[in-house]
C-alpha positions, 0 to 999 in steps of 0.5 A: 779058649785063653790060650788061643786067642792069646797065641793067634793074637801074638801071632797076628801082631808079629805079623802086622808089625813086620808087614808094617815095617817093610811097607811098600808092595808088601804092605800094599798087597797084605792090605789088599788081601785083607780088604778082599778077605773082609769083603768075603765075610760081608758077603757071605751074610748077604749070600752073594760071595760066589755070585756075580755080585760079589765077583763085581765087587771084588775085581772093583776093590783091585780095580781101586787099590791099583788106582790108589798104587799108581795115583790115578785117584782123579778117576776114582769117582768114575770107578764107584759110579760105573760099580754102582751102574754096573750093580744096577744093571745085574740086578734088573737083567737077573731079577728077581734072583737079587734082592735090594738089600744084596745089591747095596750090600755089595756097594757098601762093602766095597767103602766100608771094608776095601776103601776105609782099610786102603788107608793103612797104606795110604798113611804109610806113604805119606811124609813120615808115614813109617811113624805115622802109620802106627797112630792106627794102631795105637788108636784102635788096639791100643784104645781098646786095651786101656778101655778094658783096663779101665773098664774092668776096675771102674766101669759101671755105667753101660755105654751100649747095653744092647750092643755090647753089654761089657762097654762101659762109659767109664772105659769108653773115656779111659779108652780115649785118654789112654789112647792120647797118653800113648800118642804123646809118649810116642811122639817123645820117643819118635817125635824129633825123627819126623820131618813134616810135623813142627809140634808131634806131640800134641799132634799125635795126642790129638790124633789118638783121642779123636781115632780112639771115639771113632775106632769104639763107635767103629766096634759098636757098628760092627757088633750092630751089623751082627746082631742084625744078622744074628751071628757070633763072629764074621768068620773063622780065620783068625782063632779066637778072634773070629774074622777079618772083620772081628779084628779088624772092626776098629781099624776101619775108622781108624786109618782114615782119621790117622790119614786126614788128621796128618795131612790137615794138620 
């Protein structure tokens, strides 16, 4: 079990990189995929992948990254308020095949998934985005590698017992201060490249702390969701790993904070 999750993880991060690295329509179009892809899993928990519930909306989150590729987002409240409309309609003309909860679930999955993950591409397009699009990265993943590392050796106090019972308080910091440390010495590295941002390297510490707390606030929601539901893993794509949504869980909070931090600050 090692073994494969450590080859499917290599895997993974080999291609995220090269996507990463080229951006632009490949970028674009992965993180698309993905979104869709993460969409299917939520869905299939509430049964509506195949319905005409999950098909409004998946042809909703193209509609969406289409809008955010030709940069019509004046239009994008429109959009979310015809989906929401247009999930109200079918769920009264085919009542009662629908339940409440199927109808939210197919709105919710729509921000939670496609909108918080368009933002991978988002930062990439920024201003320094080929630099910037990394704090993600660095704030989720890299995040939770120094909070199991500290975890592991000093971690005693439970965080969440009843949601992740191996979260401890002592590695939820060392995630957070990790995740600083690894900013900072990334802006040292690649800090007099940027153009747009005067002082990176606190900037970037500050961006990995604060994408740190939420990417673990991000995990933990996304264990709530299954627990809920009483399922392992969201699904089987990625072996060893689970889902789209198991590996990506993180990711979620964290590409949105990456994007707002850079552009306020």
């Amino acid at each position: 079990m090692f073994k494969t999750r450590l080859i499917s993880g290599i895997i993974l991060l080999a291609i995220a990189i090269t996507v990463v690295v080229l951006g632009d329509n490949v970028l674009f179009g992965t993180v698309l995929v993905i979104s869709l892809v993460g969409m299917t899993e939520l869905y299939k928990i509430m049964k509506i992948e195949k319905s005409i519930l999950g098909v409004a909306g998946y042809l909703t989150a193209i509609a969406y990254y289409f809008m955010i590729y030709f940069e019509l987002q004046k239009y994008l409240l429109l959009l979310f308020i015809c989906f929401l409309l247009l999930l109200m309609v079918l769920y009264v003309i085919r009542y009662p095949l629908y339940r409440a909860e199927q109808v939210m679930t197919g709105f919710f999955a729509l921000f939670y998934v496609s909108i918080m993950l368009s933002y991978i591409y988002q930062v990439r397009v920024l201003e320094d985005g080929h630099i910037l699009v990394w704090l993600i990265f660095i704030g989720a993943w890299g995040s939770d590698t120094c909070a199991y590392c500290v975890g592991m050796l000093f971690g005693k106090r439970k965080m969440a017992p009843k949601l992740s019972p191996k979260k401890s308080i002592e590695g939820c910091i060392g995630g957070v201060v990790g995740a600083a440390l690894i900013g900072y010495i990334y802006a040292l590295i690649l800090g007099s490249k940027m153009v747009g941002i005067d002082n990176p390297r606190l900037l970037f510490a500050i961006i990995g702390a604060s994408a740190s707390v939420i990417s673990q606030f991000g995990d933990l929601a996304a264990s709530a969701i299954k627990r809920n539901f009483d399922i392992k893993d969201y699904g089987s794509l990625i072996p060893g790993h689970g889902g789209i949504l198991d590996r990506f869980d993180s990711i979620i909070f964290t590409a949105p904070i990456v994007y707002y931090l850079s552009v306020f600050f």
